[in-house]
Structures are given as C-alpha cells and as structure tokens.
C-alpha positions in Angstrom: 0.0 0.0 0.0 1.2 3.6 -0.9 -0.2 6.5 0.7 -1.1 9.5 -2.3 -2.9 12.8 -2.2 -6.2 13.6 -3.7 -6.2 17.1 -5.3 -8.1 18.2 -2.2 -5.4 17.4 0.3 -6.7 14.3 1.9 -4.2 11.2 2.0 -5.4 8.0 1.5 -3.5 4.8 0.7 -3.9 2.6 -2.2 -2.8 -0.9 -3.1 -0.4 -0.3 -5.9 -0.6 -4.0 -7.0 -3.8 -2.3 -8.9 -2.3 0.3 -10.6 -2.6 -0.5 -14.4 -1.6 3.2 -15.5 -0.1 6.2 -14.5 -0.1 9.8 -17.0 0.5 12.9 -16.5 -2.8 14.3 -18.6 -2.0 17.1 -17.1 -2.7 16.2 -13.4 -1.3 12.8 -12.2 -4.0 10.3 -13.1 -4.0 6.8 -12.0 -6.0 4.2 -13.7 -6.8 1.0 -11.5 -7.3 -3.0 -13.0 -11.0 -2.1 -12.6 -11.0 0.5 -14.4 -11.2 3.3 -12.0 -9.5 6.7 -12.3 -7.9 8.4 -9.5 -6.2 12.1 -9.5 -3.3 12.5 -7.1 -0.6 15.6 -6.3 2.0 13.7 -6.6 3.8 13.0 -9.9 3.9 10.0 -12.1 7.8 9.5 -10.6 6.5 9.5 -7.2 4.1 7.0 -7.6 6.6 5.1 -8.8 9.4 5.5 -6.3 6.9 5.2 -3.3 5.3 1.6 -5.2 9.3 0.9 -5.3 9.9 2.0 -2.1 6.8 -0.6 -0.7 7.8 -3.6 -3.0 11.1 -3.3 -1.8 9.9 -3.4 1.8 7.7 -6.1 1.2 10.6 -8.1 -0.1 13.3 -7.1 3.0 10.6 -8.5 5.6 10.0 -11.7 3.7 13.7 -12.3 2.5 16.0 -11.2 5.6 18.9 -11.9 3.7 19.0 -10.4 1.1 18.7 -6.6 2.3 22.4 -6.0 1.4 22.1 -7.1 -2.1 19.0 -5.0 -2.8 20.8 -1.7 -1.2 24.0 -2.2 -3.6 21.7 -3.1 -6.7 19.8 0.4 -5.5 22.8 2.6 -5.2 24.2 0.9 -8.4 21.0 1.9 -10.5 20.9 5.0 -8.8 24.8 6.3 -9.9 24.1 4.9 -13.2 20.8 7.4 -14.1 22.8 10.3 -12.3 25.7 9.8 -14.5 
C-alpha cells in the first residue's frame, strides 16, 4: 500500500498491485485494473518510487537476507541514471 494525495489534500492509501496506468494528462492520473480513475498531487515518478519503495519493503521483511544485495543493486542503479 502507498499513501497519495487527492487534489483536495486528503491522503489516503492505495494498493499499488492495482495500478494499471499512470499519466500525467496534465494532473497525475492513476487508472486501477478495474477501471477506475484516480487524480493525485503527486507525480507519475513519485508514484513510482513510493510503489518501489513498498515492494522493496515487502521483499526485505520476507527475505531477511538479502537486504544487502538490494541496497548495492539500488545505489548501483541510482549512480548509473545520475551519470
């Protein structure tokens, strides 16, 4: 679950396993497997760093070990897009 902001200001949280589409049309629309459409703040690159972000989590609680390999492939990807 990721928490996003409606254009109103309220947070909510949304399960980004249902996320089918994200645009920029010109606010930051989201477009779920069933086929409803959500407007957020935040921009298409958030959305997809926090649903990173989450997946990443999910995967450090269920696999311990291997933390230290996902933190190196991280900063690796990171240097290489900043290069």
């Amino acid at each position: 679950m990721i928490e996003l902001t409606r254009l109103n200001g309220h947070t909510f949280v949304v399960n980004s396993d249902l996320i089918k589409l994200a645009e920029s049309i010109p606010d930051t629309t989201l477009t779920l497997v069933t086929g409803e459409k959500i407007v957020v703040l935040e921009t298409c690159a958030d959305v997809l760093t926090r649903t990173l972000h989450y997946r990443a989590s999910v995967l450090r609680h269920a696999w311990p070990s291997a933390d230290a390999a996902m933190t190196a492939h991280h900063a690796l990807h990171t240097a290489q897009h900043n290069s």
